[in-house]
C-alpha positions in Angstrom: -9.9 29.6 -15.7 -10.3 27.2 -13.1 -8.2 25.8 -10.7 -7.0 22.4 -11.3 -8.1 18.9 -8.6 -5.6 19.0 -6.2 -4.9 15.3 -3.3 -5.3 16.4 0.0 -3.0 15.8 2.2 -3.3 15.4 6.5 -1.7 16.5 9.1 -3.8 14.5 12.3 -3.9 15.7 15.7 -5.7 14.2 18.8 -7.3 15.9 21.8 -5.8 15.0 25.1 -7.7 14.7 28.4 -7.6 16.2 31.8 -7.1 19.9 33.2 -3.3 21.4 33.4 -1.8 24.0 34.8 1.2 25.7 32.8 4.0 24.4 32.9 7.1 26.0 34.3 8.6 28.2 31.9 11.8 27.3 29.7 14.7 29.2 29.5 15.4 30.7 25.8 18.7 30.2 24.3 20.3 31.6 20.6 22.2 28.8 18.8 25.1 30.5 19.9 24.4 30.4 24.1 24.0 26.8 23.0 26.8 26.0 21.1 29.0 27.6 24.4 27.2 25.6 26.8 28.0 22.4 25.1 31.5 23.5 24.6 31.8 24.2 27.9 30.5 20.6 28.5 32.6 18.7 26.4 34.3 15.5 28.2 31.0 15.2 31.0 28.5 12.5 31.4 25.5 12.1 28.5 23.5 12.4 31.8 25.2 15.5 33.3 25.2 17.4 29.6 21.3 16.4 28.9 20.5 17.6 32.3 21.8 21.1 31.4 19.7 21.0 28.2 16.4 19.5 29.9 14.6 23.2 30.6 16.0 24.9 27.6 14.1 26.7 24.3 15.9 28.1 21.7 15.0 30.5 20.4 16.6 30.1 16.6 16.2 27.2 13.9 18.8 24.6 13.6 20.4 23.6 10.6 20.6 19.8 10.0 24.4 20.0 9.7 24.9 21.5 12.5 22.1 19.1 14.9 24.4 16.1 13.5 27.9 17.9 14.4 26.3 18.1 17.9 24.8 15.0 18.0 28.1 13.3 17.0 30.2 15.1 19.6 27.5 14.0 22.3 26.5 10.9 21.2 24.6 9.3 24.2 21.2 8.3 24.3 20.1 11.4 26.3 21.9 13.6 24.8 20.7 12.4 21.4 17.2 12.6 22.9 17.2 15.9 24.1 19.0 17.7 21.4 16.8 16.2 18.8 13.9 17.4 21.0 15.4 21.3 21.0 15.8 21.1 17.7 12.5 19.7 16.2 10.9 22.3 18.3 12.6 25.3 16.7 11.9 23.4 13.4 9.3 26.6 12.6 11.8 29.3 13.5 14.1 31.3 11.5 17.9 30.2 11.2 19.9 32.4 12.5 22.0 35.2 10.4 25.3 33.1 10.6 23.2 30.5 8.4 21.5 32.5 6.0 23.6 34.1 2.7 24.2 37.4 2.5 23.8 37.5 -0.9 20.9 40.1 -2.7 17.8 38.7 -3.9 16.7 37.5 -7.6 14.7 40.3 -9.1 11.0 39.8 -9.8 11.4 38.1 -13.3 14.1 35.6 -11.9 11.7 35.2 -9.1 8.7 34.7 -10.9 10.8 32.1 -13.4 12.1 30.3 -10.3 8.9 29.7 -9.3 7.6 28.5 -12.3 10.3 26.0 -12.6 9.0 24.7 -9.3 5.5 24.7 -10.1 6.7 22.1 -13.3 8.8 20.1 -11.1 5.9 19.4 -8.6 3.2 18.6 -11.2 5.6 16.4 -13.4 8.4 14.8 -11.5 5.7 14.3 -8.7 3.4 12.3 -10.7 6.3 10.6 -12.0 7.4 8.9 -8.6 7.1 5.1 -9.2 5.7 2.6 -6.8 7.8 2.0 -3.5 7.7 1.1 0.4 9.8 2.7 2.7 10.1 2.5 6.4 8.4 5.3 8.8 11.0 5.5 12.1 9.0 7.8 14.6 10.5 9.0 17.7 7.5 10.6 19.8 8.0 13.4 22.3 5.1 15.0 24.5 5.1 16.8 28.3 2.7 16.1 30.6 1.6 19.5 32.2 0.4 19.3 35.9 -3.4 18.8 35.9 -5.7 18.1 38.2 -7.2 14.8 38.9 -10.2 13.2 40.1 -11.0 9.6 40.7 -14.2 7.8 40.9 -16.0 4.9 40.5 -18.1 4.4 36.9 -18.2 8.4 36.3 -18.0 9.5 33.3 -18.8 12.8 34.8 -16.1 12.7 37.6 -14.6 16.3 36.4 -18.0 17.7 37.5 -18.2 15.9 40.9 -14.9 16.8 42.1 -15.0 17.1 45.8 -18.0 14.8 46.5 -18.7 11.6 48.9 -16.1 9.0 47.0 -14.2 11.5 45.3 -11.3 12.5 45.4 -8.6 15.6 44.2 -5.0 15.4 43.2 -2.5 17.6 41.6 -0.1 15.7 39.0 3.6 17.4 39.2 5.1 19.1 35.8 6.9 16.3 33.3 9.0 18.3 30.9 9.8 16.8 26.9 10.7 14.0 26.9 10.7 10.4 24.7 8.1 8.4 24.7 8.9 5.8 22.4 9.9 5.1 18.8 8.0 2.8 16.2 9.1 1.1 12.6 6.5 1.4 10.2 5.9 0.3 6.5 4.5 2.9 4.3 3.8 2.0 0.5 3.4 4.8 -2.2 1.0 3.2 -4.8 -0.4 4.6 -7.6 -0.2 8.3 -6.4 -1.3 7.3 -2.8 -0.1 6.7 0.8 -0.6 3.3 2.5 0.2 1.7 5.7 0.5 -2.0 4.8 -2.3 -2.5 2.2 -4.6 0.1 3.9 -5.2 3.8 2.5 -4.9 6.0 5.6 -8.2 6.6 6.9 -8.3 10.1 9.2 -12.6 9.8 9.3 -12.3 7.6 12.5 -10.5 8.3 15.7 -8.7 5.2 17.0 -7.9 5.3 20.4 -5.2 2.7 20.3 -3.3 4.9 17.7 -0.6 7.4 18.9 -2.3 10.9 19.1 -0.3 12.8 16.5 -0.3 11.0 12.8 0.7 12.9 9.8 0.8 11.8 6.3 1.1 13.1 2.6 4.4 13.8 3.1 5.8 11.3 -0.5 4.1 14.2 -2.5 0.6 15.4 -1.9 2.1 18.0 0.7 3.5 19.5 -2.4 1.1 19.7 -4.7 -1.6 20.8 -1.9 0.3 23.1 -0.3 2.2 25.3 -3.6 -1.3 25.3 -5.6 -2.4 27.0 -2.3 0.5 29.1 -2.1 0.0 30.5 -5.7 -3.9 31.2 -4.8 -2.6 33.1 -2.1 0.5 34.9 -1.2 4.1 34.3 -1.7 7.0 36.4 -1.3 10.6 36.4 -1.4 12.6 35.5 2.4 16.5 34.6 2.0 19.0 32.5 0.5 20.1 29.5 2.6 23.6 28.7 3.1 24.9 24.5 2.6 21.4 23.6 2.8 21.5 19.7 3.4 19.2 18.7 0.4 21.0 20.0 -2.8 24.6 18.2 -1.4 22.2 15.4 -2.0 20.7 15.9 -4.7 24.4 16.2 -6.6 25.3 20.1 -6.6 27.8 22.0 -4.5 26.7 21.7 -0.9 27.8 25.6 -0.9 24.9 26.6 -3.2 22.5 28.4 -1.7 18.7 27.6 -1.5 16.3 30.0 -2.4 13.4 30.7 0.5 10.3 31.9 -0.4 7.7 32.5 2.6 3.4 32.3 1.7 0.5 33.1 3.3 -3.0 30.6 2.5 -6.4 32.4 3.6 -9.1 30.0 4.8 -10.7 30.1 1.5 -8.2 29.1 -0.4 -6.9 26.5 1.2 -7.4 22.7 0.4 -4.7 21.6 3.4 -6.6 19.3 6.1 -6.3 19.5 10.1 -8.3 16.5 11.7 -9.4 17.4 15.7 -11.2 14.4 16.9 -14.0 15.2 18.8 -15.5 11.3 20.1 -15.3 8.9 17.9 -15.8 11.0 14.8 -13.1 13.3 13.3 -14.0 17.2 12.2 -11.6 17.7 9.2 -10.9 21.6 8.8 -9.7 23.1 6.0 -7.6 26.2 8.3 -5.8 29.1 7.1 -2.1 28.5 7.1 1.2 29.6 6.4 4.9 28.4 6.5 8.5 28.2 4.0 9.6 26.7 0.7 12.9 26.2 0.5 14.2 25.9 -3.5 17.1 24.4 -5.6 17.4 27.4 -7.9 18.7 25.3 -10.3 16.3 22.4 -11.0 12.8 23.9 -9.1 13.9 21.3 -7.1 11.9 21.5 -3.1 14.1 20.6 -0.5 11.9 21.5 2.7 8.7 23.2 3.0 7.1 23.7 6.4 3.2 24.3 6.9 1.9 26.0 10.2 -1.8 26.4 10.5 -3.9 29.4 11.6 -7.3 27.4 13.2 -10.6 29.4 13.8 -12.7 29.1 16.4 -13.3 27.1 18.6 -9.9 25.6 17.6 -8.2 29.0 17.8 -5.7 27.8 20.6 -4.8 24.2 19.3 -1.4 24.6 16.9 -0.3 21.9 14.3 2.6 22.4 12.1 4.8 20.1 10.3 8.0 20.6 8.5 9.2 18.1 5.5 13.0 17.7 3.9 13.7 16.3 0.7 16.8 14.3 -0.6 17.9 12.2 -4.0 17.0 8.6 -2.8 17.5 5.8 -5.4 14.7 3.8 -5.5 15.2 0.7 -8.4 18.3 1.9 -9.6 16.9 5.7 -10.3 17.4 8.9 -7.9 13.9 10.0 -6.9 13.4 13.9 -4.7 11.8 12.0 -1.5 11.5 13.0 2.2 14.3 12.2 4.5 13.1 13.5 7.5 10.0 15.6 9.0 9.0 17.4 12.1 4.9 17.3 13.3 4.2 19.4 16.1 1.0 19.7 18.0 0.0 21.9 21.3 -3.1 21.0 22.3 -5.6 22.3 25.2 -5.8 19.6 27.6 -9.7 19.3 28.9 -11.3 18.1 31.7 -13.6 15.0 30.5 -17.0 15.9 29.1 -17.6 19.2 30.7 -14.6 20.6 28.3 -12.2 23.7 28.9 -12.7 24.6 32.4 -12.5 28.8 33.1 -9.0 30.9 33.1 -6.0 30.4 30.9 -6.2 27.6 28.2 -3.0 25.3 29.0 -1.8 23.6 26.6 -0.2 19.9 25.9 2.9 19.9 23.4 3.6 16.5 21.0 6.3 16.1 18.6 7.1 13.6 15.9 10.3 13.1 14.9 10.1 11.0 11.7 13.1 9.2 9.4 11.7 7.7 6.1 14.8 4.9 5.4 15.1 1.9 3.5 13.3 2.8 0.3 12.9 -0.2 -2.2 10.8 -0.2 -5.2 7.3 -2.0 -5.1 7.5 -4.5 -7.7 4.4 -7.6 -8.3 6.1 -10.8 -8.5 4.6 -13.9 -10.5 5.6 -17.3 -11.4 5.1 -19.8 -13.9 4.1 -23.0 -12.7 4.5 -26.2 -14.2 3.6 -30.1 -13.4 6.2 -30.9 -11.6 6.2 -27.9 -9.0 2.5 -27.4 -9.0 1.4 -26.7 -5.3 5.0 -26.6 -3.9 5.6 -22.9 -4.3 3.9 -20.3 -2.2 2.9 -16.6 -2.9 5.9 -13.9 -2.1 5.7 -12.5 0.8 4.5 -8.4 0.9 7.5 -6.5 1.3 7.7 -5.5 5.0 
């Protein structure tokens, strides 16, 4: 039998320019070392605690409870900044044992019915989302690795005359993660797809006014894509999840646990798309990937899924990954199983203008997208009956913005 039409969804990713050097190394920290260092700091400047978080990694996932305990016992803007920032970056890793339940897994019919139950959530209750807009809040985080730079006149080949008459060499200094700015956009969900204004997204076309990480597909596709994949391929059982944020919102004990189930998607199988501009144009990929689904046991219900992709060459070294949450969000008076928040990251290899890649380790350039979907209204048409005396007066209503 075979399989059914599936929407792709896209997880975008620009190229960078120029040649880097690595960047000085972090130092890793547990959730733990973390938690003791902002204890220790309790009562100093937001300027004096970020500082002591600016060169740190950790090294375990955290917990959306627990980023908005610390983020209201620091709540300045660069504190807010950087531990956002920490945390989006471990958004891929495993949460450490203090977070996880202890409790033993389903057995292989429970697991297999659980599953199910998802599988019928996504292909109903999916399909069933109505028409809404909601608002896109992006906070965007990149470093700036040091690189070498040439200037020259009108050359689009100045990477390859380095050191000539008129040229000349510099050496840009290390810029660690940091914000780079945060942007309000509309996005629609009409008729099964994702819009920006009245616009389908359209990933064929690199625009070079555009921020260089874009993801969408998040409202749904990502589901359907990614768990048809997931059942071609493999998926097995990981952990329970303690107070997982998404089923306190979605009306059950915040104390249940959610049930995580890991998968692997081979290249052949796999119908997710990575787009790696090259010019103008942009190659869409179909990569191998792999990543988490997180599960209310009781209603199939997915609360966050996350998707890490495994490029072939040439694009072995360039990582995207992106990491989706669900909540109940009324939309028109009915609770709807939308995204609240996601996490895009991207670490790309910074070239050196036309002549590419230049010889000797392949640094690379890290992004991150930190993304709120709020205000969610339903999309409704409006009309108006007219008559004589009104005729001409009234004007269309306005697209929701």
């Amino acid at each position: 039998m075979g399989r059914c039409a599936v929407r792709k969804t896209v997880f975008f990713l620009l190229l960078t320019a120029g040649f880097a050097q690595p960047m000085l190394a972090a130092k890793p920290v547990s959730i733990s070392q973390l938690e003791q260092l902002l204890s220790d700091a309790h009562g100093q400047s937001d300027g004096n605690v970020a500082k002591k978080l600016y060169d740190l990694e950790l090294t375990e996932r955290v917990s959306s409870v627990r980023l908005a305990r610390w983020q209201v016992q620091f709540p300045g803007r660069r504190c807010h900044e950087v531990l956002t920032e920490l945390a989006d970056a471990a958004a891929f890793l495993d949460l450490p044992a203090e977070d996880m339940a202890a409790d033993p897994p389903p057995d292989k019919d429970a697991q297999k019915a659980l599953l199910a139950r998802t599988n019928q959530y996504v292909n109903t209750t999916i399909n069933r989302l109505p028409n809404f807009y909601a608002t896109r809040r992006t906070e965007r985080f990149e470093d700036s690795p040091s690189h070498q730079t040439v200037e020259a006149p009108n050359s689009a080949f100045a990477s390859s005359q380095a050191g000539r008459s008129g040229f000349s060499n510099g050496q840009s200094a290390d810029v660690p993660m940091h914000s780079v700015g945060i942007s309000n956009v509309s996005v629609t969900y009409r008729d099964g797809y994702e819009l920006e204004g009245s616009k389908k997204l359209d990933f064929k076309v690199a625009d070079p006014n555009q921020p260089a990480l874009e993801t969408a597909g998040e409202f749904g596709p990502i589901l359907l894509v990614v768990l048809d994949d997931a059942m071609h391929g493999q998926i097995t059982w990981s952990h329970w999840e303690q107070s997982p944020v998404g089923i306190a919102r979605s009306g059950h004990d915040a104390h249940d646990p959610a049930a995580v189930f890991r998968y692997i998607v081979p290249q052949e199988e796999s119908h997710y798309v990575v787009g790696i501009p090259h010019g103008k144009l942009i190659d869409q990929v179909h990569p191998a990937y792999h990543g988490e689904i997180a599960i209310n046991p009781d209603s199939g219900e997915i609360l966050r899924i996350t998707v890490d992709s495994d490029l072939a060459p040439p694009n072995q070294v360039v990582k995207s990954s992106i990491a989706v949450e669900y909540g109940s969000i009324s939309i028109g008076g009915t609770n709807y199983i939308c995204p609240v928040k996601s996490v895009a990251l991207s670490k790309t290899p910074v070239t050196s203008g036309q002549n590419g890649i230049r010889p000797g380790p392949i640094p690379l350039q890290t992004e991150l997208n930190d993304v709120a979907f709020i205000d969610y209204h339903v999309f409704r048409s409006e009309a108006r009956i007219l008559t004589g005396d009104n005729t001409g007066n009234d004007q269309p209503p306005d697209p929701p913005k």
